[in-house]
C-alpha positions as CSV (number, residue, x, y, z in Angstrom):
1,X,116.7,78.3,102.5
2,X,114.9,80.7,100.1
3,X,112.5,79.6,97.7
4,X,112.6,79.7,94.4
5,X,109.4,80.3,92.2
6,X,109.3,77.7,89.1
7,X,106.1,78.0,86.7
8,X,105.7,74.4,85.4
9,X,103.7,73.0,82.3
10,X,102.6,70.0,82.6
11,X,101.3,67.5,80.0
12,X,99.6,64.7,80.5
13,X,96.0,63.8,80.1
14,X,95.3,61.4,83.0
15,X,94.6,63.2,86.3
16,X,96.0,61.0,88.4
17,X,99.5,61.6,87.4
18,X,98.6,65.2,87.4
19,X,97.6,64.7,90.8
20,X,100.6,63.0,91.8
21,X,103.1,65.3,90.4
22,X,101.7,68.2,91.6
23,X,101.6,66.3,95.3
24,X,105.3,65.9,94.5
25,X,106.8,68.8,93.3
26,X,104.9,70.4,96.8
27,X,106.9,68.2,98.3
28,X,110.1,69.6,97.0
29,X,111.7,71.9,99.7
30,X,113.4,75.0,98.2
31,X,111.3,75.7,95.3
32,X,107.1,77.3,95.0
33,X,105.6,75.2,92.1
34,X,103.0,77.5,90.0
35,X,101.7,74.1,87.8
36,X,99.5,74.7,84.4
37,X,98.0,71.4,82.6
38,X,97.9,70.3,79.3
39,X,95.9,67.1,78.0
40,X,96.8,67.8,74.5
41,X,100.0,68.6,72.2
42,X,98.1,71.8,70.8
43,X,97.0,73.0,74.6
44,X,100.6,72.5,75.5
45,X,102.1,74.8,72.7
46,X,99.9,77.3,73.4
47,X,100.6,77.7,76.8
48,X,104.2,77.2,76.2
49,X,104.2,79.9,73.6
50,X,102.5,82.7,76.2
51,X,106.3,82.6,77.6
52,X,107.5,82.2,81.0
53,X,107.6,77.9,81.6
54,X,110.7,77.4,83.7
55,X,110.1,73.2,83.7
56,X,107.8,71.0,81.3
57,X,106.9,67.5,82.4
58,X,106.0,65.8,79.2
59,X,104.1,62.4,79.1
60,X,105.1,60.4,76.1
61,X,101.9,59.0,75.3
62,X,98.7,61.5,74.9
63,X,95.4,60.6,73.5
64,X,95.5,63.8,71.7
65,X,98.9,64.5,69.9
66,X,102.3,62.7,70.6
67,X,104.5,63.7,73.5
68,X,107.5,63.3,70.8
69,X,106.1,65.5,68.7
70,X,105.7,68.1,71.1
71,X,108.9,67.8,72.3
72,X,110.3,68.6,69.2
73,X,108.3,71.5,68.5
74,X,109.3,72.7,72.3
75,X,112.7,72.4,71.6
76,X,112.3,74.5,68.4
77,X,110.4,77.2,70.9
78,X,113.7,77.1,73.4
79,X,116.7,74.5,73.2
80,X,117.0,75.4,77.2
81,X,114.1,74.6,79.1
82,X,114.6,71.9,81.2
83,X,112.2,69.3,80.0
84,X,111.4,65.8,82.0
85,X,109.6,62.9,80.2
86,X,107.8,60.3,81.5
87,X,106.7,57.3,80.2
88,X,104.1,54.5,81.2
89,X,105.2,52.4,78.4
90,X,108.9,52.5,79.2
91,X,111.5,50.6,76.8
92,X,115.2,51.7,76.2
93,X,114.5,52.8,72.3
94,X,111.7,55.5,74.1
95,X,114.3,57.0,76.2
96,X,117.1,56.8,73.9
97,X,114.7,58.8,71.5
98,X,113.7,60.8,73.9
99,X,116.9,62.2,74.9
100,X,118.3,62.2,71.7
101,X,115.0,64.3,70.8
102,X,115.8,67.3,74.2
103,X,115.0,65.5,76.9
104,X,117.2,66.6,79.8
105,X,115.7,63.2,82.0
106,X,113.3,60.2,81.6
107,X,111.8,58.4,84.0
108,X,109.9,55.6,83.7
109,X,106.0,55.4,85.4
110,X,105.9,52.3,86.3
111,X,109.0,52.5,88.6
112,X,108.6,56.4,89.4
113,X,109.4,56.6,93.5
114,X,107.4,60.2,93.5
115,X,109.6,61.0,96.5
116,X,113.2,60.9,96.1
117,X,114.0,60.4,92.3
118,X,111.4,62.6,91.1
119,X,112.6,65.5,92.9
120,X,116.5,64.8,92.4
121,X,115.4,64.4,88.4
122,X,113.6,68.0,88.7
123,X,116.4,69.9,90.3
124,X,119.1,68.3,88.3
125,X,117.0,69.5,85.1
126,X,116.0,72.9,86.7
127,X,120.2,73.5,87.6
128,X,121.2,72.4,84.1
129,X,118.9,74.7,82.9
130,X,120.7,77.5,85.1
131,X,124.0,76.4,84.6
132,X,123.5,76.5,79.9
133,X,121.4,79.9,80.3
134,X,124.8,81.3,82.5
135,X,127.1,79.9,80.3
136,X,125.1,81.0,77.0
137,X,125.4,84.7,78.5
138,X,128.9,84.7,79.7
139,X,129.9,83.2,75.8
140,X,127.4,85.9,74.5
141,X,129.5,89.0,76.7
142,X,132.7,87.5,75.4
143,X,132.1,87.4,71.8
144,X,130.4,90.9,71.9
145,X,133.3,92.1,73.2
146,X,135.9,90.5,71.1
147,X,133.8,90.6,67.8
148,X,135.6,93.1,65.5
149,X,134.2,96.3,64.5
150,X,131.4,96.4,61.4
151,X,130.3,92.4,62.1
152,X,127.1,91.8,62.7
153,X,125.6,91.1,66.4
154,X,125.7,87.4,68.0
155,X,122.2,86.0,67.9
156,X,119.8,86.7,70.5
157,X,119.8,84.5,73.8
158,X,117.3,82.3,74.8
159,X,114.3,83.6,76.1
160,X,114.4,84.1,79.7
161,X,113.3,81.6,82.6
162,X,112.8,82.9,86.4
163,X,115.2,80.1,87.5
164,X,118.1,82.3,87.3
């Protein structure tokens, strides 16, 4: 099996669930995690913006900023990006918010098996991801091609991820 190469941001400010997603996604046969931290809403934009995230896992709660929040403004930044949320303070309104906010997944602390369902959560999100960004480009060819001479250029794609 080859290995795929996925740089992940991850925000959260308590270093034991750092710790324990990193020990996770190492875990994960078939991909090489490259993992940068964010404790804060601010740190995480401005590591997002430098380009290249493949996967964000977003904490809900932060002591500094609102994982909400931030996952708005990431959305705004790239409506692809696969995006996991997790949640110590789990309730259905959170997760129906969440996903109705981008989320591709949430999954709840508390019950989070680190093992199995973590790892099927990440590479559902991470072939998702794959699957819009080939569709976006094969839509993107098509009306290129069919658009009729003098109208203006489809918008521009998504910025690019390494998982394709």
């Amino acid at each position: 099996m080859t290995t795929s190469a996925i740089r992940v941001l991850h925000i959260d400010d308590d270093r034991i669930q750092q710790a324990l997603i990193a020990r996770s996604l190492k875990k994960l046969e078939g991909y090489e995690f490259s993992i940068q931290t964010a404790t804060s809403e601010d740190d995480a934009l401005l590591l997002f913006v430098q380009g290249g995230i493949d996967l964000v896992i977003l904490d809900y709660h932060l002591s500094k900023g609102d994982g909400l929040s931030c996952l708005r403004r990431l959305r705004k930044m790239d409506p692809i990006v696969p995006i996991v949320a997790v949640s110590g303070v789990a309730t259905a309104d959170i997760a129906t918010q969440l996903i109705e906010e981008g989320a591709d997944d949430y999954l709840c602390k508390q019950v989070l098996n680190f093992g199995q369902i973590f790892g099927q959560c990440v590479r559902n999100s991470l072939t998702r991801a794959k699957s819009y960004r080939r569709r976006f480009a094969a839509a993107l060819a098509t009306s290129s091609s069919t658009a009729p001479c003098g109208q203006s250029s489809p918008p521009a794609s998504p910025r690019s991820s390494n998982v394709i």
